[in-house]
TORTI-72383 format. One record per residue (C-alpha): x, z, y. Coordinates in Angstrom, 3 decimals. Each point is the difference from the previous one (the first is absolute). Layout:
N
X; Z; Y
...
***
This chain:
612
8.384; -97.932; 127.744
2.395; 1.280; -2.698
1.210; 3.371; -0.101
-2.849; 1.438; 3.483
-2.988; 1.454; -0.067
-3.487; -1.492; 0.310
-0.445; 2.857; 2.282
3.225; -0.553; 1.832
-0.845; -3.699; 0.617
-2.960; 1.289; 1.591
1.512; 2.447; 1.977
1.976; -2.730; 1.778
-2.169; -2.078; 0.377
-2.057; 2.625; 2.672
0.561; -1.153; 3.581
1.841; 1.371; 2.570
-2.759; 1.396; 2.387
-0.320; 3.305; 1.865
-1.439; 3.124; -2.202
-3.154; 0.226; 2.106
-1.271; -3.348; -1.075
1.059; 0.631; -3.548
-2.759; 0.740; -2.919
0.596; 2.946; -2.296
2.807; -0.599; -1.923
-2.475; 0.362; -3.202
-2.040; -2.085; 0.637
2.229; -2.647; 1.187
1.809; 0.218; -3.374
-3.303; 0.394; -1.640
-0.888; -3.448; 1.808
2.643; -1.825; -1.002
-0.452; 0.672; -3.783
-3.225; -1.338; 0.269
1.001; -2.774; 1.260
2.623; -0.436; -2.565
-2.017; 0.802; -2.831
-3.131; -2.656; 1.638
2.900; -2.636; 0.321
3.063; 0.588; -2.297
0.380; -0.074; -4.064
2.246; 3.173; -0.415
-1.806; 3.291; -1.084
3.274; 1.798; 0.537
0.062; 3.050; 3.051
2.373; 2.751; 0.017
-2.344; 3.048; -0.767
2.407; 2.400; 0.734
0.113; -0.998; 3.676
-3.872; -0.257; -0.004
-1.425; 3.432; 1.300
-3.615; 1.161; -1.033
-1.872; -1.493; 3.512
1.675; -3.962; -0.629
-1.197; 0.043; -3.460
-3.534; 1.204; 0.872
-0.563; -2.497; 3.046
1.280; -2.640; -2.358
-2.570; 0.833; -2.479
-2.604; 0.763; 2.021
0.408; -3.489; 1.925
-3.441; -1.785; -0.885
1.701; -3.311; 0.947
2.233; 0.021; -3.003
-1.221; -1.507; -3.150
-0.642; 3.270; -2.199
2.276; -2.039; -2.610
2.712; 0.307; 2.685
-0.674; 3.860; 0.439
0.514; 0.199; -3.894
2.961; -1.887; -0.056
1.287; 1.801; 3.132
-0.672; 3.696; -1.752
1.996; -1.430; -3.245
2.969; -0.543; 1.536
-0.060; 3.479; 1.613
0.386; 1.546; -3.521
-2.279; 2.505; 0.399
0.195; 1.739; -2.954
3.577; 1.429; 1.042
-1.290; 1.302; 3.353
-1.567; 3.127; 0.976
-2.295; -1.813; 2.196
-3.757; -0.369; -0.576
-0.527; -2.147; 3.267
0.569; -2.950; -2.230
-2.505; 0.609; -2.523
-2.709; 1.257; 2.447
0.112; -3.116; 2.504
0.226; -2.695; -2.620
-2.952; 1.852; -1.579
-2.101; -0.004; 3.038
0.722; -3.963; 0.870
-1.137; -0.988; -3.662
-3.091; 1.734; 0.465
-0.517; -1.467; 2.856
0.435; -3.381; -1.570
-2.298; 1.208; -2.993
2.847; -0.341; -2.262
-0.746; 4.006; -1.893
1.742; -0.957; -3.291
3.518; -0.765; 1.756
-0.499; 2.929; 2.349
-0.886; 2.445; -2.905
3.435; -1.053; -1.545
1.708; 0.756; 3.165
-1.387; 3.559; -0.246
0.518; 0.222; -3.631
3.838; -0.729; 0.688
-0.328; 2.845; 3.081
-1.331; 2.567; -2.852
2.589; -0.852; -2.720
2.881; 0.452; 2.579
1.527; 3.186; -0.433
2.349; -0.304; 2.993
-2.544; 1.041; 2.432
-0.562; 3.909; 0.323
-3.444; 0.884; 1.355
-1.442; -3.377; -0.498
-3.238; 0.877; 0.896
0.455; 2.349; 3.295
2.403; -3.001; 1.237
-2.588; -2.657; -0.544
-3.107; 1.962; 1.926
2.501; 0.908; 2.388
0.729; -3.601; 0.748
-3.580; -1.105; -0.440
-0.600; 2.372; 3.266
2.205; -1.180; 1.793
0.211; -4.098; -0.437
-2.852; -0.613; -1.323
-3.185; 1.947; 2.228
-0.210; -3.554; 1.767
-0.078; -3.330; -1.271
-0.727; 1.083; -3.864
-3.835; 0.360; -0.659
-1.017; 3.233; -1.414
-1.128; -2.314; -3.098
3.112; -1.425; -0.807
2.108; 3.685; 0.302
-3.287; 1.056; -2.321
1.055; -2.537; -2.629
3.526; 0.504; 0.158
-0.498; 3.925; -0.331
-2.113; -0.513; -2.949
2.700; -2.643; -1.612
2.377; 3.071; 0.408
-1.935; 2.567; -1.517
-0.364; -2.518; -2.930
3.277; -1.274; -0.748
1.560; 4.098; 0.747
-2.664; 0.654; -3.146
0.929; -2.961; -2.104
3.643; 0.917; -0.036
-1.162; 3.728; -0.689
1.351; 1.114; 3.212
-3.065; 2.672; 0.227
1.787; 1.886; 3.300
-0.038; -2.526; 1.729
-3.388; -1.692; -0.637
-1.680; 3.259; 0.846
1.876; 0.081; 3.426
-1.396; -3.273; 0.947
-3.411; 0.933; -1.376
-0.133; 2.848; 2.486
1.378; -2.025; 2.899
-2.925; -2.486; -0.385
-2.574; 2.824; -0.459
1.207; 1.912; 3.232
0.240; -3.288; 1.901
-3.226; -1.042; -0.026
0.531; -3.535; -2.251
-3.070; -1.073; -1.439
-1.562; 1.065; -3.234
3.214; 0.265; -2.427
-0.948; -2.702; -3.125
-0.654; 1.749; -3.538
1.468; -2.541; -1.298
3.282; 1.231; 1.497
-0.564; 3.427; -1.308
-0.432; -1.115; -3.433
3.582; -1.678; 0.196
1.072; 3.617; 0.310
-2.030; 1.598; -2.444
1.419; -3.080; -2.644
3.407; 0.571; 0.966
-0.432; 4.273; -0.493
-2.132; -0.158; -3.125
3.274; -2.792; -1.268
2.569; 2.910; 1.002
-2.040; 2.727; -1.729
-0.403; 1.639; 3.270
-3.716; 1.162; -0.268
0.564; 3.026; 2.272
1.030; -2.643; 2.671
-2.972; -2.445; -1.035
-2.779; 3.491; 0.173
1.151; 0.947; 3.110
-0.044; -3.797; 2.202
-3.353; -0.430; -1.672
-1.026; 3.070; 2.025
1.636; -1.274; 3.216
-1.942; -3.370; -0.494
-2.774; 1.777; -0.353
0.594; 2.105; 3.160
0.989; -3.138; 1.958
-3.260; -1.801; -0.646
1.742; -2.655; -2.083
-3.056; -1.737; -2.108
-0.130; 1.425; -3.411
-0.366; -2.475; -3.310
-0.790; 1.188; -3.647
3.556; -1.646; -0.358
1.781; 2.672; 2.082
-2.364; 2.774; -1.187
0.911; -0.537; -3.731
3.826; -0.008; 0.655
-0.301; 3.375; 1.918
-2.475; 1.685; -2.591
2.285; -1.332; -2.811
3.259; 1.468; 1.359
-1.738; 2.871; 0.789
-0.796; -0.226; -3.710
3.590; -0.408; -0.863
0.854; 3.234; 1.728
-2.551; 2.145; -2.123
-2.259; -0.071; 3.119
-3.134; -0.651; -1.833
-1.865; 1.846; 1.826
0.663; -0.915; 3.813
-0.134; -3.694; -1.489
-3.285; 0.611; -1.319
-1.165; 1.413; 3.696
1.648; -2.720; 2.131
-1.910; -2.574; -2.158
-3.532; 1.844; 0.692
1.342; 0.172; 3.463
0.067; -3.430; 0.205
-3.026; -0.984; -1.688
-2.092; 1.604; 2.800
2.452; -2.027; 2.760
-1.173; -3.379; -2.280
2.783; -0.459; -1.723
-1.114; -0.450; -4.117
2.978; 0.254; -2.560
-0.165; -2.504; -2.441
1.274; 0.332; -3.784
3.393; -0.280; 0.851
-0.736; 3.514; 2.421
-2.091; 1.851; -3.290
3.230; -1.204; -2.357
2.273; 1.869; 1.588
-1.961; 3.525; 0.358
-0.839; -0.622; -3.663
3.660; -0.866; -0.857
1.035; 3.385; 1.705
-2.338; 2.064; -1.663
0.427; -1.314; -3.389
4.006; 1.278; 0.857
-0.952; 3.508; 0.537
-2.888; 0.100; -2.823
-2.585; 0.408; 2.385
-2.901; -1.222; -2.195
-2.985; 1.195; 2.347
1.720; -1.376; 2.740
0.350; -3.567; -2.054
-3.658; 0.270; -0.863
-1.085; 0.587; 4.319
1.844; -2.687; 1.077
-1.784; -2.208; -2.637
-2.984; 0.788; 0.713
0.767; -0.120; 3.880
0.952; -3.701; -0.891
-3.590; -0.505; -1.290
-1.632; 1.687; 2.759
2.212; -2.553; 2.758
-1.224; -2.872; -2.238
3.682; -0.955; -0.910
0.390; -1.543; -3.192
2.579; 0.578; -2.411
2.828; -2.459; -0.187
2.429; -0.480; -2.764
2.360; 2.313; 0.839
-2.804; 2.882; 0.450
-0.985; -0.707; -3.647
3.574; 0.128; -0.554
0.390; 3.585; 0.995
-3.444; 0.837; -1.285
1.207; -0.677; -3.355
3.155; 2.123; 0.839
-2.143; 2.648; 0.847
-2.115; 0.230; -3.540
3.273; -0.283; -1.857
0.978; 3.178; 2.322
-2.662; 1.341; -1.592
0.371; -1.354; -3.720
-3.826; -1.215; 0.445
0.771; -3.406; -1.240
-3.192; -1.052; -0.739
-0.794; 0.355; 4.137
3.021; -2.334; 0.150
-1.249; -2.362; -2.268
-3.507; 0.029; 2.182
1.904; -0.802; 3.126
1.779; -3.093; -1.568
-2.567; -1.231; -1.323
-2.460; 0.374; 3.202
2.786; -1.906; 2.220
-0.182; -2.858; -2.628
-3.887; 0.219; 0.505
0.494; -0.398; 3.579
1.975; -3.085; -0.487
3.320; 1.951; 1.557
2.440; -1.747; -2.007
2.598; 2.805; -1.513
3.861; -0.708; 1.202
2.940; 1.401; -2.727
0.068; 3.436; 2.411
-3.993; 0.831; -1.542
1.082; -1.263; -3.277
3.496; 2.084; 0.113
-2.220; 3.338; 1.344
-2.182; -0.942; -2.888
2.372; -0.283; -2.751
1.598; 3.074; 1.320
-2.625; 2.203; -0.118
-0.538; -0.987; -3.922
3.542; 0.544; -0.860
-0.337; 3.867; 1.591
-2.948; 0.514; -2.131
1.740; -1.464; -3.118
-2.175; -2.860; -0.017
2.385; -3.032; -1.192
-1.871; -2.463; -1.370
-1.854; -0.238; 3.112
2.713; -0.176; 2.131
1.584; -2.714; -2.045
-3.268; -2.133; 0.296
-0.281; 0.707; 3.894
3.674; -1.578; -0.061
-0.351; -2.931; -1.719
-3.389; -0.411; 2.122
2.085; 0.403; 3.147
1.901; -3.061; -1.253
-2.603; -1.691; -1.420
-1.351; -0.237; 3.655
3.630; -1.492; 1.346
0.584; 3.044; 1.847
3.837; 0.827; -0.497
0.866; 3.805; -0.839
2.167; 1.811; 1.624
3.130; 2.118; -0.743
-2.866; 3.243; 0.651
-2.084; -1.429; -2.784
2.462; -0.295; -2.572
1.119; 3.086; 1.376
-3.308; 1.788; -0.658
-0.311; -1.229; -3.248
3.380; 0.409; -1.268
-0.431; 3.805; 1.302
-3.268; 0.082; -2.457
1.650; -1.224; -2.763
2.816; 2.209; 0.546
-2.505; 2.867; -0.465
-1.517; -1.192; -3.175
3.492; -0.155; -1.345
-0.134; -3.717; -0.674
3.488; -0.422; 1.029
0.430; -3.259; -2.221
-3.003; -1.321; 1.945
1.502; 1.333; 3.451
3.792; -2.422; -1.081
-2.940; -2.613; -0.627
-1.812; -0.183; 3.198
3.496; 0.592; 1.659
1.093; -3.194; -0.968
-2.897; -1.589; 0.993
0.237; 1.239; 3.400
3.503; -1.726; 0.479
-0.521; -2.965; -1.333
-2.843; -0.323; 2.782
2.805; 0.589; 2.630
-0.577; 3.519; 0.687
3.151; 2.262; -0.557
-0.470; 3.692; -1.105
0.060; 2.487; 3.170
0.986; 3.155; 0.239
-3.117; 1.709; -0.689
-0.565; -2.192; -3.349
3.268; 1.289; -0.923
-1.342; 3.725; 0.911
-3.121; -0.442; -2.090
2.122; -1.598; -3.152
2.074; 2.597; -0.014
-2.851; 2.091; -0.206
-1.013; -1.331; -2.543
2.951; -0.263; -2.310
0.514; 3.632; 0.980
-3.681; 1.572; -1.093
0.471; -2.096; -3.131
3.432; 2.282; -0.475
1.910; -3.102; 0.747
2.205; 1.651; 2.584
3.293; -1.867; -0.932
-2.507; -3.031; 1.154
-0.674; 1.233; 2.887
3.599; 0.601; 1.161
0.670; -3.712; -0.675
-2.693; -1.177; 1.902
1.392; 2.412; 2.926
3.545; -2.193; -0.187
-1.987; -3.201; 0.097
-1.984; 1.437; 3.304
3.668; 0.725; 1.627
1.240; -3.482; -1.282
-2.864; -1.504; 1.902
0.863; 1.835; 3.077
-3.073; 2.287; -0.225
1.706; 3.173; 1.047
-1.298; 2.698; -2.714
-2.125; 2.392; 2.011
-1.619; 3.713; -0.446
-2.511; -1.608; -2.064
2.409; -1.109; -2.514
1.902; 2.693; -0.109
-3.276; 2.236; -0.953
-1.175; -2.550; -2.624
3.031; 0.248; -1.739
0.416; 3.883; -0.085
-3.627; 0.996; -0.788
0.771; -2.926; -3.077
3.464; 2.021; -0.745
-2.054; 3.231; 0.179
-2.991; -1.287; -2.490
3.034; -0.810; -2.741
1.653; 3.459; 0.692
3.097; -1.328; 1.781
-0.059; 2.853; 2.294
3.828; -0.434; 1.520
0.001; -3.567; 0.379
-3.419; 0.144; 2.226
1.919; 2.762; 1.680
3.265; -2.180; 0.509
-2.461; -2.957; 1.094
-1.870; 1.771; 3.068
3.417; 1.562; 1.044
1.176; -3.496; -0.155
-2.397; -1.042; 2.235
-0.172; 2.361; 2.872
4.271; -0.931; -0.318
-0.513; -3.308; 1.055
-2.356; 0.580; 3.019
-3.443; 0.111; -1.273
-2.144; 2.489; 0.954
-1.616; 1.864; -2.423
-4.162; 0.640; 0.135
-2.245; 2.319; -1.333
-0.265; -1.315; -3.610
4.332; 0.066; 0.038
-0.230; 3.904; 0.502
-2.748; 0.094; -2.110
1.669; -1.569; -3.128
2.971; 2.486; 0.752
-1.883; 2.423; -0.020
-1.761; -0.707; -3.035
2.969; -0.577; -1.725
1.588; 3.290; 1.199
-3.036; 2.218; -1.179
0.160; -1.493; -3.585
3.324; 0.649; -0.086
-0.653; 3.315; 0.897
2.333; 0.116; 3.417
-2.739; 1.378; 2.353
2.532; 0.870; 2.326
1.062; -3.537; 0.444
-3.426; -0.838; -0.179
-0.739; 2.008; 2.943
3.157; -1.064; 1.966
-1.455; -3.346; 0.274
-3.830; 0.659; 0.939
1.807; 1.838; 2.960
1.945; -3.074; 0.312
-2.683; -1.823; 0.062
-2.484; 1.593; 2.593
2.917; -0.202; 1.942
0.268; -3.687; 0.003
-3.752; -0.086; 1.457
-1.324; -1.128; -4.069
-2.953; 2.614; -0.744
-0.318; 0.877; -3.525
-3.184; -0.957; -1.955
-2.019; 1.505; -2.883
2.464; -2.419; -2.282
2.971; 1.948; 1.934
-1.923; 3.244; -0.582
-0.942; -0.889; -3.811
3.888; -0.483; -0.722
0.851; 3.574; 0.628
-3.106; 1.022; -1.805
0.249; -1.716; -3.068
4.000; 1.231; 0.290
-0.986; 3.256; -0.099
-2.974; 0.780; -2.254
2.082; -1.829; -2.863
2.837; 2.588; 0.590
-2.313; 3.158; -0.037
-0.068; 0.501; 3.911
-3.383; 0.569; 0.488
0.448; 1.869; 2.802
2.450; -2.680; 2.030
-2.878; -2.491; -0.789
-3.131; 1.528; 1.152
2.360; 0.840; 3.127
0.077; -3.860; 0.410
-3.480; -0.536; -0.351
-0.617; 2.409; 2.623
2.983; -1.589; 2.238
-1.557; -3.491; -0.067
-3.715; 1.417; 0.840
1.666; 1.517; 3.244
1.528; -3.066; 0.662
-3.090; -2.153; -0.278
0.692; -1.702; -2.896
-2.754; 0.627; -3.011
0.833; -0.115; -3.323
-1.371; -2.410; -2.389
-1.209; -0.562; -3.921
3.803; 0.239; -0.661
0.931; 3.046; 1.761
-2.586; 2.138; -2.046
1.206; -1.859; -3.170
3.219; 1.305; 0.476
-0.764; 3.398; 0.571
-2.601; -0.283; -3.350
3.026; -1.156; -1.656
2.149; 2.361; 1.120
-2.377; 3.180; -0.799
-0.672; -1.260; -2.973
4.229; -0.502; -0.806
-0.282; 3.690; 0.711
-2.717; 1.043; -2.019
-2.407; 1.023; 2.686
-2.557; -2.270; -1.487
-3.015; 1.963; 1.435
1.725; -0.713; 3.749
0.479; -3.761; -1.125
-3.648; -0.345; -0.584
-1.150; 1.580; 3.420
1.991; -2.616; 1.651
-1.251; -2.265; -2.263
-3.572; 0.593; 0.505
0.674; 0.235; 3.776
1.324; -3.489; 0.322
-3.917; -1.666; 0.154
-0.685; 2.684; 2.006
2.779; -1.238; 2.460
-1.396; -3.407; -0.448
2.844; -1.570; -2.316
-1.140; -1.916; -2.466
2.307; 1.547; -3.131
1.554; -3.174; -1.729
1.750; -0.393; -3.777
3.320; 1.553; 1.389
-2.417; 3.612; 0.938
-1.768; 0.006; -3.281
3.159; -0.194; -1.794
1.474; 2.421; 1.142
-3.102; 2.354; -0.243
-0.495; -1.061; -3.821
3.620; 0.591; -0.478
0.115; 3.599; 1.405
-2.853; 0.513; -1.802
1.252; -1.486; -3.436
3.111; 2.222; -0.125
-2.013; 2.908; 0.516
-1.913; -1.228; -3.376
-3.233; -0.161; 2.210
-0.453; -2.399; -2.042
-4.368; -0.217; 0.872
0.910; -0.116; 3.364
2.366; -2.596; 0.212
-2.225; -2.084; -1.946
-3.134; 1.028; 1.992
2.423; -1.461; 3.126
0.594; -2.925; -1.817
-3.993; -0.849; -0.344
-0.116; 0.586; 3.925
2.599; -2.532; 0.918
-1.585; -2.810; -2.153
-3.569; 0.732; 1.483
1.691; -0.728; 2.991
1.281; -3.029; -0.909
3.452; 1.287; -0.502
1.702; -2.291; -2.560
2.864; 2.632; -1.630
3.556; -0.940; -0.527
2.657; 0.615; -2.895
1.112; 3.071; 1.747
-3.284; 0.849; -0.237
-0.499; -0.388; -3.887
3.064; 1.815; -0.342
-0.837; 3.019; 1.297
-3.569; 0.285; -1.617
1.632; -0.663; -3.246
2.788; 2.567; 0.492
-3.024; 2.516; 0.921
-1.731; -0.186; -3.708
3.668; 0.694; -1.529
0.521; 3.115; 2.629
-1.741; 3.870; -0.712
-0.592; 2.286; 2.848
1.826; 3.088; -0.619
***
């Protein structure tokens, strides 16, 4: 029948007979396509001629093979119509026929078409008025709950909600948690843990059955939003409704309160973990060895490690990296070497973190050699060097004085299509600024912010540092305004820079001024900040002030280091008090102060100095 329409054939092929005997048109048409598709090989229907009430009672036709529905809705080309009669009837017939998987992809194919405007208010819309008869309030049940699953899985969160209220305010029976969770999955995946707090609530509000599963997915996103404590209630909350978090539900509270150094807090939900009768798993040993390096106790860490062994936990290459890490902060190298080659000895592969948080503790001994070393290692196992192994050789090179290094390895990072970031761009500065190359630090940050990073708070800091010693405080000042501005709050390092600035150039005054400035602002000085002002009265020849502070810094609580008892022994030496500075010097090595060349220098220049 070249060059007519199916439909036209059909058309034609309607007898002659007076309208009063005459079917609705609709369903006539409706009819014959059955027919066709029960008794003839061609799929092919002109869809646009096909209104929304044909294609449903074709559909919906429970004579038709549900293979001949599927074959019929195909042809229609749904996907470039804003019709969701299609996709609604064919869904309904499969389940009727049992067949969910094919149905679900019907509806998964509704949700991914972005034709259709108000998907969801069209679709109940049409459910009340085709399908209050003939549908079973099971099957619309299961094909609501398909939607509200495959709206979820293709992150389509308005939508998903809509039909979760529709089935809650039309009395469907109990909504499945497992359905739920398919949302919760798909907004923890999208990072949207405001989303994922707030539909926890509503399940919980709707009656939907609650499972350790969903609990620890809300209380860990409430985690991620620095919610520790609502997390912390909503978990009691639903211990007395039955519901008992499991490790997973402990990790995360633990994980969130290690973030914000909330010790006591770590040390409640531990023992909360005892009192539940939940035993630790690997990764709660994990973070418990996170938690003693936190706290440089690394003999508590090696206690935990070696208990888990004891209770036949086997350790995976996170314990081992958490362990290694927490000897390379303390210095601790040998030990962290043998904890490596253990890790390997055991099969377990490391990972580029390991390497990573060795290569950082080598960096700090100033083994570079041995850093290039392990390096190469690393890549001949397959792992390439990220961007934050470029970060901590550079590092490295540049507290070694190896700055020129340094800037190399920042060429390779931009070669390797690491994009140089903030961190980089401080490395390298506070490196130029330990060397003395003032201007080219300078030149570097101003670089930076020129190309479209944004500068943070140690950025303005170095600047500021670097303005002080070069004595341009009103440049110096310029850019702390600058840099409240930009939302970055200054710290006692920020503070310290104009300090230090000033009591080298005399300014007494200006720096005490400071001191007071930061106190209003919150921010306490340190050890450093009275250092600097010892220094500074001493530069001056106050050495009677210099000792006040300096006596006042244990009252304070400060712990006065090498750097403080220089400078006292210093003042005092060039005042030729010479008994004093040696009476000083006792002091410092009762308290297990070991003194530097500096040090020796100024005690020797005392016995060759006579007070006037």
């Amino acid at each position: 029948m070249p060059n007519k329409s199916l439909l036209a054939a059909f058309t034609k092929s309607i007898p002659k007979v007076p309208p009063s005997t005459l079917v609705n048109p609709d369903e006539r048409i409706a009819n014959l396509i059955s027919k066709s598709l029960q008794t003839c090989q061609t799929s092919q229907f002109p869809p646009a001629s096909l209104n929304p009430k044909i294609i449903t009672l074709v559909l919906s036709n429970t004579h038709l093979p549900p293979q001949s529905c599927f074959s019929f809705f195909n042809s229609l080309q749904p996907n470039r119509l804003n019709l969701i009669e299609p996709y609604i009837s064919l869904s309904c017939r499969l389940y009727k026929s049992k067949d969910f998987a094919l149905a679900k992809d019907i509806l998964n194919q509704l949700a991914i078409n972005n034709h259709i405007q108000q998907p969801i208010k069209k679709i109940t819309s049409f459910v009340n008025e085709n399908c209050s008869y003939g549908v079973s309030k099971v099957v619309l049940g299961k094909l609501f709950d398909t939607l509200f699953r495959v709206y979820s899985d293709n992150e389509k969160f308005e939508e998903s909600l809509e039909v979760f209220d529709y089935m809650k305010s039309n009395g469907f029976s109990k909504i499945d948690d497992r359905s739920c969770m398919v949302f919760l999955l798909a907004a923890n995946r999208c990072n949207k843990f405001d989303l994922l707090s707030d539909f926890f609530n509503k399940m919980v509000d709707s009656g939907v059955g609650i499972t350790v599963y969903s609990m620890t997915m809300a209380i860990s996103a409430m985690c991620k939003l620095g919610k520790t404590i609502k997390a912390r209630e909503l978990m009691e909350e639903m211990i007395t409704k039955g519901v008992k978090p499991n490790a997973n539900t402990y990790n995360a509270l633990i994980n969130a309160h290690l973030k914000k150094s909330e010790f006591r807090e770590v040390e409640t939900t531990l023992d909360s973990m005892k009192t539940q009768g939940v035993s630790f798993s690997v990764a709660t040993y994990t973070l418990l060895i996170e938690f003693y390096t936190m706290l440089d106790n690394i003999q508590e860490a090696e206690k935990v490690f070696d208990e888990m062994h004891e209770k036949g936990i086997v350790a995976d290459v996170y314990v081992y990296t958490s362990m290694i890490s927490c000897n390379c902060k303390l210095g601790k190298m040998k030990r962290a070497f043998k904890l490596f080659d253990e890790l390997t000895e055991r099969g377990l592969v490391p990972s580029i973190h390991t390497y990573g948080v060795l290569l950082n503790g080598i960096c700090k001994a100033g083994e570079m050699k041995a850093a290039e070393v392990l390096l190469i290692e690393m890549q001949n196992k397959g792992l390439d060097v990220n961007d934050v192994i470029i970060n901590t050789l550079m590092d490295g090179y540049c507290k070694k004085g190896n700055v020129n290094d340094a800037i190399k390895l920042q060429s390779l990072m931009e070669k390797k299509g690491f994009k140089p970031s903030v961190i980089s761009y401080n490395i390298i500065a506070t490196g130029l600024c330990r060397v003395n190359r003032y201007e080219e630090a300078k030149t570097m940050l101003f670089t930076m912010t020129e190309t479209g990073i944004t500068p943070n708070m140690l950025t303005y800091t170095t600047l500021i540092d670097i303005f002080c010693k070069q004595g341009n405080f009103i440049e110096a000042r310029r850019t702390l305004r600058e840099m409240e501005s930009k939302g970055e709050r200054p710290n006692v390092v920020t503070y310290n820079a104009f300090i230090n600035g000033y009591s080298k150039k005399g300014l007494m005054k200006e720096a005490y001024r400071v001191r007071s400035e930061m106190e209003e602002k919150g921010v306490m000085p340190d050890v450093y900040t009275f250092t600097c002002l010892v220094h500074g009265e001493c530069l001056a020849g106050r050495v009677n002030n210099a000792m006040k502070l300096f006596d006042e810094m244990p009252q304070r609580g400060f712990t006065r280091n090498v750097i403080s008892y220089t400078a006292m022994i210093d003042g005092l030496s060039k005042e030729g008090r010479t008994e004093e500075a040696f009476k000083l010097y006792d002091q410092m090595k009762n308290e297990g102060i070991l003194p530097d060349d500096t040090m020796y220098s100024s005690l020797v220049g005392s016995l060759h100095s006579v007070k006037g």
